[in-house]
Residue frames relative to the residue before (quaternion, step in Angstrom):
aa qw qx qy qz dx dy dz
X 1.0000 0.0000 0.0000 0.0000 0.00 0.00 0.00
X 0.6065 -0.5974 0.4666 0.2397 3.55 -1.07 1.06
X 0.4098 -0.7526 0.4292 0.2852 3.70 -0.68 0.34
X 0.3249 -0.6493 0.5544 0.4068 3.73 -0.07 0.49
X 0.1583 -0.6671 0.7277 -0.0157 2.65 -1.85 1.42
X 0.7871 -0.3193 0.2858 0.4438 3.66 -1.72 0.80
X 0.9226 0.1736 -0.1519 0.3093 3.34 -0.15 -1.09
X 0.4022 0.4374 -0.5760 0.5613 3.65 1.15 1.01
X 0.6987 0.3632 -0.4819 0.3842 4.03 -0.05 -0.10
X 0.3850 -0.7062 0.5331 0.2624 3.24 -0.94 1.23
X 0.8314 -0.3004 0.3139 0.3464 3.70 -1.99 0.67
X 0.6182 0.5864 -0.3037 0.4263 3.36 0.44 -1.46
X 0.6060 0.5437 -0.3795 0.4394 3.59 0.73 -0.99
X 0.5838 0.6718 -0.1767 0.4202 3.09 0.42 -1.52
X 0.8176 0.2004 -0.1144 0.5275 3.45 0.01 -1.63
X 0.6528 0.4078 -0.4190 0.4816 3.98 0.49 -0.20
X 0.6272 0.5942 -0.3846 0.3251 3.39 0.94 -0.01
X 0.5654 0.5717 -0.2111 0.5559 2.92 1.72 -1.40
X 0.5361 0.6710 -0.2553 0.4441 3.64 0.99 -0.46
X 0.6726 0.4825 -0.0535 0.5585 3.27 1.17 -1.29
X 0.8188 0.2215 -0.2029 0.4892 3.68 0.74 -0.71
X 0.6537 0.2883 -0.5444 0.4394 3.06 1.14 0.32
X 0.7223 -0.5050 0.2860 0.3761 3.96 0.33 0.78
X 0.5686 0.5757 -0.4149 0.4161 3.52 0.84 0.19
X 0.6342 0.0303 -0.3804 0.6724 3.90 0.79 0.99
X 0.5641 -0.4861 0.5492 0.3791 3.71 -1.82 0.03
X 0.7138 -0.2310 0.4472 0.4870 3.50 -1.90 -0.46
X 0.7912 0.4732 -0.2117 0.3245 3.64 0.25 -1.58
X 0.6078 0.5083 -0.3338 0.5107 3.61 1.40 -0.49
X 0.5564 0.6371 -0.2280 0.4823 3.18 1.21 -1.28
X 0.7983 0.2101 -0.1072 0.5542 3.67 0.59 -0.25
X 0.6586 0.4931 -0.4684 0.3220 3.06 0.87 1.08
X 0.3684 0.6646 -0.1608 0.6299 2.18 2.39 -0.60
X 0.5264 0.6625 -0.3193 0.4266 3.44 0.49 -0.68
X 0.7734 0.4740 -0.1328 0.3995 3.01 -0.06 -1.98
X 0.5648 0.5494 -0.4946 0.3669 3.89 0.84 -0.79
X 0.7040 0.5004 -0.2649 0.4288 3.53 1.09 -0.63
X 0.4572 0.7363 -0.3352 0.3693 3.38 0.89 0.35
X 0.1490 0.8202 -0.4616 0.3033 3.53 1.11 0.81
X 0.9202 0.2346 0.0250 0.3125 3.30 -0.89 1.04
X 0.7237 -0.4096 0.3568 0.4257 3.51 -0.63 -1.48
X 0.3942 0.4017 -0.3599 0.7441 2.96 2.40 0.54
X 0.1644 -0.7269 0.6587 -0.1036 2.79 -1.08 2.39
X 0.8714 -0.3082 0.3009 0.2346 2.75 -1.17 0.27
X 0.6788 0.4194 -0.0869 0.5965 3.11 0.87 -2.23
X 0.5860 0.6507 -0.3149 0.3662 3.58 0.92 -0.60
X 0.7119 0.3957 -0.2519 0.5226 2.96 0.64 -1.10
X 0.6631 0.4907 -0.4222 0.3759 3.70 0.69 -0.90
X 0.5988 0.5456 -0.3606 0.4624 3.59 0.98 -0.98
X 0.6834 0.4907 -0.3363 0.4232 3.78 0.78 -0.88
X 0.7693 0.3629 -0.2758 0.4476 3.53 0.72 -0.81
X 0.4747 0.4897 -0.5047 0.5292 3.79 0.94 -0.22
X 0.7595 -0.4473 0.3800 0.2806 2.54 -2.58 1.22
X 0.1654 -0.7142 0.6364 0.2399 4.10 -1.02 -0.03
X 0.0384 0.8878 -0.4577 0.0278 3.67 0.08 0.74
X 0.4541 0.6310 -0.4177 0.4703 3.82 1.66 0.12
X 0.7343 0.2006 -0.1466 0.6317 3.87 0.57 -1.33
X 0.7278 0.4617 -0.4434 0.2460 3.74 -0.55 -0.38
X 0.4049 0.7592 -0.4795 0.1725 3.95 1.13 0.29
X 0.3736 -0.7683 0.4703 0.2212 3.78 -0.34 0.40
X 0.8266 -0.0169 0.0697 0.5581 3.28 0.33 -1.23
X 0.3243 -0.8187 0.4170 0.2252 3.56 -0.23 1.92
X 0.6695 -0.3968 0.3753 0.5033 3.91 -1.66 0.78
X 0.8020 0.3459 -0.3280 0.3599 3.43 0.18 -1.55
X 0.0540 0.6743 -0.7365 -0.0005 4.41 0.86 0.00
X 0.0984 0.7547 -0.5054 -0.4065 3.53 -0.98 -0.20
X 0.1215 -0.9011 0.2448 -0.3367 3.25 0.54 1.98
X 0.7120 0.0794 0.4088 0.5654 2.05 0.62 -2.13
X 0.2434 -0.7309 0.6273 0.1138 3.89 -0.93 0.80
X 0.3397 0.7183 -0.5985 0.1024 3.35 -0.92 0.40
X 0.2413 -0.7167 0.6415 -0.1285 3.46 -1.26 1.82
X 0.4913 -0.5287 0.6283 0.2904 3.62 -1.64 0.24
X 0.1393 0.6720 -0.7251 -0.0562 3.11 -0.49 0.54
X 0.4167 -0.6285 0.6015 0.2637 3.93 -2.22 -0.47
X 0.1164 0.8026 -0.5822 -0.0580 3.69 -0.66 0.26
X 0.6881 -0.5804 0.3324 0.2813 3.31 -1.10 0.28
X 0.0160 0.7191 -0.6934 -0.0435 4.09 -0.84 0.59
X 0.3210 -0.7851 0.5276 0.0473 3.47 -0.08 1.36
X 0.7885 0.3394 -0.1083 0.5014 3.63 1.10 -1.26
X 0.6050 0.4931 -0.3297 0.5311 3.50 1.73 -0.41
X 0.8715 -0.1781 0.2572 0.3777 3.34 -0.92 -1.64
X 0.5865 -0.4949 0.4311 0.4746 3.14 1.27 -0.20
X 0.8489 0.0455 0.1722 0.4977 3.37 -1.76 -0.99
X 0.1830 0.7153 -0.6718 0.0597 3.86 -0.55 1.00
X 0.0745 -0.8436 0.4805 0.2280 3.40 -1.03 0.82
X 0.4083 -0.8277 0.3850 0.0041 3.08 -0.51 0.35
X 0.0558 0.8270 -0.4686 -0.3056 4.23 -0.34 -0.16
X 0.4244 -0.6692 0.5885 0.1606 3.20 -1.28 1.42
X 0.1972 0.7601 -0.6185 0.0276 3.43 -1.17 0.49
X 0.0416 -0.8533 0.5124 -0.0871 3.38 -1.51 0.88
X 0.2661 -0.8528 0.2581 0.3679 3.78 -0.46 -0.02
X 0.5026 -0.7247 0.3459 0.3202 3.08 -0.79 0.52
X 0.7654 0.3381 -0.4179 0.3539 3.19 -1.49 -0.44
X 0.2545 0.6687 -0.5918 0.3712 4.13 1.06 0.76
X 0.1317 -0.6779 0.6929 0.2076 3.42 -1.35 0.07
X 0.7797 0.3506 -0.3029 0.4212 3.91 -1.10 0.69
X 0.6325 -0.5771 0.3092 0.4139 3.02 -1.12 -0.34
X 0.5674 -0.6637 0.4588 0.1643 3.69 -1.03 1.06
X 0.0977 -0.7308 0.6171 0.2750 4.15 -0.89 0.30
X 0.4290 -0.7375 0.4821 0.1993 3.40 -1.18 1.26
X 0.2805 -0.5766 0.7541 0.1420 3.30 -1.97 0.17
X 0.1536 -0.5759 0.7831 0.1772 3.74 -1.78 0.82
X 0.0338 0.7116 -0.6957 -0.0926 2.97 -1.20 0.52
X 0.3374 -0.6830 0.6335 0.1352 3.67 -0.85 1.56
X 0.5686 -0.5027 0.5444 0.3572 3.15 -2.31 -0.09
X 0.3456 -0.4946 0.5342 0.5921 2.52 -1.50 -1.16
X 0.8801 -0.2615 0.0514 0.3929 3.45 -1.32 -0.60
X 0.6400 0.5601 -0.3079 0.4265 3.60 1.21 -0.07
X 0.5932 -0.5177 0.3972 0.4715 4.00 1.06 0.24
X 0.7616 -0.4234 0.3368 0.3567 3.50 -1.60 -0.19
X 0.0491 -0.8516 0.5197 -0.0474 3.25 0.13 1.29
X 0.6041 -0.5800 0.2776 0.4708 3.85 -0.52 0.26
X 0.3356 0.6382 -0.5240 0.4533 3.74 1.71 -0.34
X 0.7166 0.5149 -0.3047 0.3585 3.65 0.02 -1.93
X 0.7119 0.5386 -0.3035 0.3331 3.64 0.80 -1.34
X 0.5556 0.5742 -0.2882 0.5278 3.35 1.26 -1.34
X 0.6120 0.5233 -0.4120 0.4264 4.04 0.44 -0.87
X 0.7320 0.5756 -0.1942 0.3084 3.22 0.89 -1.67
X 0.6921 0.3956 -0.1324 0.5890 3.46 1.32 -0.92
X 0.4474 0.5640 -0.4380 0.5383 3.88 1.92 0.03
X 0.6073 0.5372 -0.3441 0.4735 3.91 1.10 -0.91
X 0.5791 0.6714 -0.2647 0.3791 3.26 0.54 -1.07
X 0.7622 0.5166 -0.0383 0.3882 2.95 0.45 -1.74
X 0.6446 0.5649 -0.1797 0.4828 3.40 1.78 -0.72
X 0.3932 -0.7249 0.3117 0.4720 3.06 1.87 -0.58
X 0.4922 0.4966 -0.5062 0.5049 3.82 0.70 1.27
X 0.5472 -0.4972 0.6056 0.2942 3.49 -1.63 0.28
X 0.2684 -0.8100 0.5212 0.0131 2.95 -1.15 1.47
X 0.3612 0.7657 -0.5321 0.0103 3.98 -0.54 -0.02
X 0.3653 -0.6991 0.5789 -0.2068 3.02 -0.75 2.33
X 0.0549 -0.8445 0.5327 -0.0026 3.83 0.43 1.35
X 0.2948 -0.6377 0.6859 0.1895 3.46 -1.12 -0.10
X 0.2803 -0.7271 0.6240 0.0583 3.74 -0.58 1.45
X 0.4265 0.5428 -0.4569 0.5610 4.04 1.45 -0.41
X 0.5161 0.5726 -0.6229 0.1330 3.84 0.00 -0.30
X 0.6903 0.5437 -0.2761 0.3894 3.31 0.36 -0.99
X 0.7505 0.1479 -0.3311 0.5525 3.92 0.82 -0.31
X 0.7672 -0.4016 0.1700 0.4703 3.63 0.91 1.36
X 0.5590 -0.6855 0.2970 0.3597 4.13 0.92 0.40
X 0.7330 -0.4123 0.2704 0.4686 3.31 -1.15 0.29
X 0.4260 -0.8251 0.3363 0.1568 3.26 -1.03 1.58
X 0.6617 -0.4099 0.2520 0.5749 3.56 0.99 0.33
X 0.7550 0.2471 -0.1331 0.5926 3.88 0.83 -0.65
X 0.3439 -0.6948 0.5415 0.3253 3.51 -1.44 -0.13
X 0.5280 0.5844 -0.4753 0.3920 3.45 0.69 0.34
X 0.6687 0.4954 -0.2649 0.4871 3.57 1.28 -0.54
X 0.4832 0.6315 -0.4352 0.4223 3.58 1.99 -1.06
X 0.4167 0.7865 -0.3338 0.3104 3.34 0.78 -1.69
X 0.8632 0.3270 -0.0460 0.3819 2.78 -0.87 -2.08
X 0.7864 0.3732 -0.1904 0.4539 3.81 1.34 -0.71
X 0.7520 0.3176 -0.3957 0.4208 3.16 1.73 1.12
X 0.5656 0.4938 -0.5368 0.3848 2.39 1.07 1.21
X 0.4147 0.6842 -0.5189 0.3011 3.14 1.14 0.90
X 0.5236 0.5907 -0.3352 0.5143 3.43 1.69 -0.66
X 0.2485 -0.5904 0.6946 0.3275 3.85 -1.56 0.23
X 0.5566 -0.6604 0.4002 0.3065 3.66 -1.53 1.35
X 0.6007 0.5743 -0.4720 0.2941 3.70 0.97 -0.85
X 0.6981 0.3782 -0.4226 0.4371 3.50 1.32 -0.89
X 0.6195 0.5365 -0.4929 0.2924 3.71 0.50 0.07
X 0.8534 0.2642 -0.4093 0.1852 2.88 1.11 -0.41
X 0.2133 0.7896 -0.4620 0.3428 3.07 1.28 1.11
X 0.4705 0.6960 -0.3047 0.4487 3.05 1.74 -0.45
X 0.6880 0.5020 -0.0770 0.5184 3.32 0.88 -1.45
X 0.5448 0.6750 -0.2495 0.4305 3.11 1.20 -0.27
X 0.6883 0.5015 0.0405 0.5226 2.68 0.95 -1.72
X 0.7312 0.2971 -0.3208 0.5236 3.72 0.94 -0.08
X 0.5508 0.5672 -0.3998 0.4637 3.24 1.00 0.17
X 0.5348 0.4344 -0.4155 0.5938 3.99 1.48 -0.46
X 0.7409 0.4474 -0.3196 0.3857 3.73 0.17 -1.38
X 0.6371 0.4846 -0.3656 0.4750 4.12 1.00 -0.25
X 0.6724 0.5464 -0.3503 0.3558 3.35 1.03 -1.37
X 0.7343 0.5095 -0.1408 0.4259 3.37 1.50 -1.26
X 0.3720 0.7397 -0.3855 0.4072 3.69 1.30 0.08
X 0.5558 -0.6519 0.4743 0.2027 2.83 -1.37 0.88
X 0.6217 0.3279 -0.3984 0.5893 4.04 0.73 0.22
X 0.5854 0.7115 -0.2547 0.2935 3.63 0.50 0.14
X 0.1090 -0.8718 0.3944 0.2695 3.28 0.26 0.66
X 0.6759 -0.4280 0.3436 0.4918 3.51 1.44 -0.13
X 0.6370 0.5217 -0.3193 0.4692 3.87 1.21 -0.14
X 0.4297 0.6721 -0.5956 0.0945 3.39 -0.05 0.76
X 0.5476 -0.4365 0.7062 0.1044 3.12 -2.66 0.67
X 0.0919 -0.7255 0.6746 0.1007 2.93 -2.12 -0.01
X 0.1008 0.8012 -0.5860 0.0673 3.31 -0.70 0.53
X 0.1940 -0.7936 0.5455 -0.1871 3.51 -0.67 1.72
X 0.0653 0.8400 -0.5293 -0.1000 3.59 -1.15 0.40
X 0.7091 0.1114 -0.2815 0.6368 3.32 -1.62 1.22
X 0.8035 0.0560 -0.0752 0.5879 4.04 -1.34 -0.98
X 0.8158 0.2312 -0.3039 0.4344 4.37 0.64 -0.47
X 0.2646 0.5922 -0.5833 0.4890 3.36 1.43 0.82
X 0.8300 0.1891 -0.2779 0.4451 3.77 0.19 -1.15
X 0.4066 0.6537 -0.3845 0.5094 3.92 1.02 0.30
X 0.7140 0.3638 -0.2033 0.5627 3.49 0.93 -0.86
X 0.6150 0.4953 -0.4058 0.4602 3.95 0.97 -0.38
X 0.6197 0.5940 -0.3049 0.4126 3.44 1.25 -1.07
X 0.6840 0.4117 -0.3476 0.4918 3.59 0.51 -1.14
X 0.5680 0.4165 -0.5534 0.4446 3.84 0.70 0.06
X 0.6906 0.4911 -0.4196 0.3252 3.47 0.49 -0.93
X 0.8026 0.4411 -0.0986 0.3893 3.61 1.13 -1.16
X 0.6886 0.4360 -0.1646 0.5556 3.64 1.48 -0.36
X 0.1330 -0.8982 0.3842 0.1674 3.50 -0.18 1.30
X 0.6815 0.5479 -0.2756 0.3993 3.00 1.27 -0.01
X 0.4243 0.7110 -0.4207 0.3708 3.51 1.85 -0.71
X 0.5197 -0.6449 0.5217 0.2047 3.98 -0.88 1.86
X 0.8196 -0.1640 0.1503 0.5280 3.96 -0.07 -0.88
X 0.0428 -0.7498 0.6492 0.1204 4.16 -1.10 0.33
X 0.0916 -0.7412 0.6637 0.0426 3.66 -0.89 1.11
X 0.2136 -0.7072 0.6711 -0.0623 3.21 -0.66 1.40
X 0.4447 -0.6035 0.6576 -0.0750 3.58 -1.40 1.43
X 0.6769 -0.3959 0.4593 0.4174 3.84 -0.60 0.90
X 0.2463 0.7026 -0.5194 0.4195 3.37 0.67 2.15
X 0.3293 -0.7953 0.4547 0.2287 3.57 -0.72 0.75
X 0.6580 -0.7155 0.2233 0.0724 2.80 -1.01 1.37
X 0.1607 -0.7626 0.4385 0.4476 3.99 -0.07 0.33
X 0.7501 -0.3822 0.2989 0.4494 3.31 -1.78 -0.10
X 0.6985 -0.5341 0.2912 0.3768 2.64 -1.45 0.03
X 0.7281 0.4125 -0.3497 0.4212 3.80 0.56 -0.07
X 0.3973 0.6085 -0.4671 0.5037 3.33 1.84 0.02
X 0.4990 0.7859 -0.2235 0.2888 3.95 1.38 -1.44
X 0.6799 0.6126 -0.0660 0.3976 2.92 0.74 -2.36
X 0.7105 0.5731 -0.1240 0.3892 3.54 1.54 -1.54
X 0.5086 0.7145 -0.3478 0.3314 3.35 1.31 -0.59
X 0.1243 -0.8785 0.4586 0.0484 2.95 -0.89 1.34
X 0.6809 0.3871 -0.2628 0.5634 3.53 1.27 -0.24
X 0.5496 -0.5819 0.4425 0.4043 3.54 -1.33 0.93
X 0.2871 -0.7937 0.5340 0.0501 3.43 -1.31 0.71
X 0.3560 -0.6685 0.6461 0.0944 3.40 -1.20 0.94
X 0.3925 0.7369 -0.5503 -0.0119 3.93 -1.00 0.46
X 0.4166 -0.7651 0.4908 -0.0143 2.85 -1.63 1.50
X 0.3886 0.8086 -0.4402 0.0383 3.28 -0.52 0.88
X 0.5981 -0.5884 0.4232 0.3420 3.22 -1.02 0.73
X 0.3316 -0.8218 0.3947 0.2427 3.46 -1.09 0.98
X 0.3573 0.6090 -0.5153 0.4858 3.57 1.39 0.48
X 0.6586 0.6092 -0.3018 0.3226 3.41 0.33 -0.97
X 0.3696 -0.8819 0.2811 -0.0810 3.19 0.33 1.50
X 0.7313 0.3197 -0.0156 0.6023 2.78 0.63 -1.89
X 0.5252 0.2623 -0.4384 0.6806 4.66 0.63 0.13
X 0.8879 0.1065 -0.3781 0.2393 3.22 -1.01 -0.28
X 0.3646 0.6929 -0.5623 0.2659 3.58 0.44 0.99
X 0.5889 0.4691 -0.3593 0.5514 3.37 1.86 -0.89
X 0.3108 0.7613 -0.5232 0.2240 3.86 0.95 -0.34
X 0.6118 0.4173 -0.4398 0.5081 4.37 0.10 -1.49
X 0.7220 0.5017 -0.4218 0.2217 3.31 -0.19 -1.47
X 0.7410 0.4880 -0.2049 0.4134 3.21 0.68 -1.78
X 0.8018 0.2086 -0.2880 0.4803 3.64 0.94 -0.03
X 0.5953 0.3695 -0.6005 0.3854 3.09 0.07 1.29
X 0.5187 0.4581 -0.5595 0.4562 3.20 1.19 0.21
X 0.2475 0.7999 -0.3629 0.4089 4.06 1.27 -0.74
X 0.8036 0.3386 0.0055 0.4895 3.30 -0.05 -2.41
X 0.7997 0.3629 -0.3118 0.3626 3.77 0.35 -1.01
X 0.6428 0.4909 -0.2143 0.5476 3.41 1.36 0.13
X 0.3524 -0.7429 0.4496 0.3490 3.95 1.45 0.36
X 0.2788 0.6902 -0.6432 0.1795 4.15 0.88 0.34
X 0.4766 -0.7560 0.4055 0.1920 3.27 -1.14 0.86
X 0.4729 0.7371 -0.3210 0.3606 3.89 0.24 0.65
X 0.4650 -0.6696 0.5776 -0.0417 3.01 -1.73 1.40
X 0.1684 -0.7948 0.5723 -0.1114 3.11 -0.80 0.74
X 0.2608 0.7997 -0.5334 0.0887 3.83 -0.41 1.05
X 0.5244 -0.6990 0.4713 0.1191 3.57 -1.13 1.18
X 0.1754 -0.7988 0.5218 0.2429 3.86 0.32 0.36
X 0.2626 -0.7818 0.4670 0.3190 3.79 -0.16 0.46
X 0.7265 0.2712 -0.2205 0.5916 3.74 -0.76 0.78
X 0.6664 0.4302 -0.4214 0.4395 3.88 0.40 0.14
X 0.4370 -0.6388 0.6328 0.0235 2.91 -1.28 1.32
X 0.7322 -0.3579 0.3032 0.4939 3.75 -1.39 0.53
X 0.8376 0.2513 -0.1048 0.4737 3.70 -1.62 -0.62
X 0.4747 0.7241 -0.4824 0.1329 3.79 0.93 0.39
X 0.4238 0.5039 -0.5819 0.4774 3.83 1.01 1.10
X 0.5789 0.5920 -0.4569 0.3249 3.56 0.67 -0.43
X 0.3341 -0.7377 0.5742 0.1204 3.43 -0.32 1.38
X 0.8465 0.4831 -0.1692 0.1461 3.76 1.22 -0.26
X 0.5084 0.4591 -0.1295 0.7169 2.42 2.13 0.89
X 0.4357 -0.8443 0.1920 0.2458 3.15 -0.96 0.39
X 0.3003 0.7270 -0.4548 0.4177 2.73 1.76 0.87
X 0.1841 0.7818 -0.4397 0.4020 3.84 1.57 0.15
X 0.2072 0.6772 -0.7032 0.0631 3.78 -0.73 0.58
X 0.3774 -0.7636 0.4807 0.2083 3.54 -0.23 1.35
X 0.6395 0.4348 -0.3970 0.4944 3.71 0.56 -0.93
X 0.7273 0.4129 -0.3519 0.4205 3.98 0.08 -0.50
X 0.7445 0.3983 -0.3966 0.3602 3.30 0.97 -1.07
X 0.5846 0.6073 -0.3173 0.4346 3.93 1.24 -0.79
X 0.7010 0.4063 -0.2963 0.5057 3.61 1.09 -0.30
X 0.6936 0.4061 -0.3430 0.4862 3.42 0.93 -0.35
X 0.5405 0.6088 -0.3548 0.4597 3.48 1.20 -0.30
X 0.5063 0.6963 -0.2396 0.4488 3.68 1.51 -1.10
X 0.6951 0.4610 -0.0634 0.5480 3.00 0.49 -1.98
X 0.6897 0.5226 -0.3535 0.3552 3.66 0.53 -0.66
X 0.6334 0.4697 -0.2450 0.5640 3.38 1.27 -1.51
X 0.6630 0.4312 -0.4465 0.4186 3.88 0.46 -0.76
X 0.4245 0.8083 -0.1320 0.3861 3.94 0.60 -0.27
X 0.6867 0.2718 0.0774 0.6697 2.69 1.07 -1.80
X 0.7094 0.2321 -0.4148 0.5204 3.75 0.51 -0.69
X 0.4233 0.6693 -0.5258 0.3104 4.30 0.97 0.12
X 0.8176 0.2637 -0.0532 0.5091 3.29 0.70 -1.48
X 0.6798 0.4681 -0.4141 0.3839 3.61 0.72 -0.61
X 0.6578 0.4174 -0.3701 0.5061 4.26 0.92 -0.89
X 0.3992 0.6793 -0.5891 0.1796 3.98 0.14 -0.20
């Protein structure tokens, strides 16, 4: 049997999936729904196996790069959860001090996608540090269907205090020169809008198909802003008008591009909602950004 490829699985998939991971049907709806799509020689199990995360072949930049360093380390979220760990990474043979990058999840904790980003920053030449809000009910559980379910046991305001918190404990490191960014997808798409709204000093925040804050949260933004989003993606970029005219009526610096044909989670190289042309250009555009505002 032929492997199922992207462009035999109809949309619906796609969107009922996105439905599913962001918590707005269970597992059990989710597969009934599913199943309508089962036609043929597209089983079931297929399809699940096709839409679930692939995390064995899809790694980018390997742990052992020897590039690049990168360790777990723990720092402190006084106002969040406490103990958050996290993986720091950087490159070597650099001399001085380095400007940093957070780089949040999405909604399911520090999954090996998130790592691979973290050690993609790295690799660009910035300090990476790629927390794990799961710390506190023991870290990301090995899968994302279990992350899920274990963030939404947490409340976001204290996570993102979390996020918060790694942005003081990087800025204040010793390889650091004090410049750091952020840049977050889906749950650290809107994690990355916030620290603009809430961190006056934070240099630039690129925010991945992230919901927007309100509007007077908007008005607050202090750092120029990159945002990415996929133009399937319906259900983020409806808050999009609002958020940029508040953007525009307030001179906030920031750009905004729609990837045509990309669906939600479309940097995620691990899935097939992955659109390589959108995600490699927005990734471009992301790193150029960062070396605009972070080397001045």
């Amino acid at each position: 049997m032929k492997p199922l490829r992207k462009e035999d699985i109809s949309q619906e998939v796609f969107d009922l999936y996105d439905d599913y991971a962001h918590n707005k049907i269970d597992r059990r709806v989710f597969i009934e729904r599913l199943s309508v799509f089962a036609v043929g020689a597209v089983t079931l199990p297929a399809l699940l196996s096709f839409i679930s995360p692939d995390y064995e072949t899809t790694q980018t930049i390997s742990k052992d790069d020897p590039t690049i360093e990168s360790v777990f380390i723990n720092y402190n979220s006084p106002k969040g959860g406490g103990s958050i760990k996290a993986l720091y990474s950087k490159p070597v043979n650099t001399s001085g001090k380095l400007p940093g990058v957070i780089v949040v999840h999405e909604n399911r904790g520090l999954n090996p996608y998130i790592e691979d980003v973290g050690r993609r920053t790295a690799k660009a030449g910035f300090l990476s540090l790629a927390p794990d809000a799961l710390s506190p009910l023991g870290g990301y559980p090995g899968n994302d269907d279990e992350g899920r379910a274990m963030q939404r046991k947490r409340d976001r305001l204290e996570m993102l205090e979390d996020f918060i918190a790694a942005y003081h404990h990087l800025k204040n490191h010793k390889d650091c020169n004090g410049q750091v960014a952020v840049v977050g997808f889906c749950f650290g798409g809107w994690i990355s809008n916030m620290m603009a709204v809430l961190i006056p000093d934070l240099v630039a925040a690129v925010p991945f198909y992230g919901r927007q804050p309100d509007d007077e949260q908007a008005a607050e933004v202090k750092a120029p802003l990159l945002l990415q989003y996929g133009e399937l993606d319906k259900r983020v970029n409806a808050g999009w008008p609002a958020y940029e005219k508040v953007l525009k009526a307030n001179n906030i610096p920031h750009t905004a591009y729609f990837y045509e044909g990309a669906n939600h989670g479309f940097h995620n190289n691990t899935t097939p909602r992955y659109d390589e042309k959108a995600a490699t250009l927005a990734w471009d555009r992301t790193i150029a950004f960062f070396n605009k505002y972070l080397t001045v």
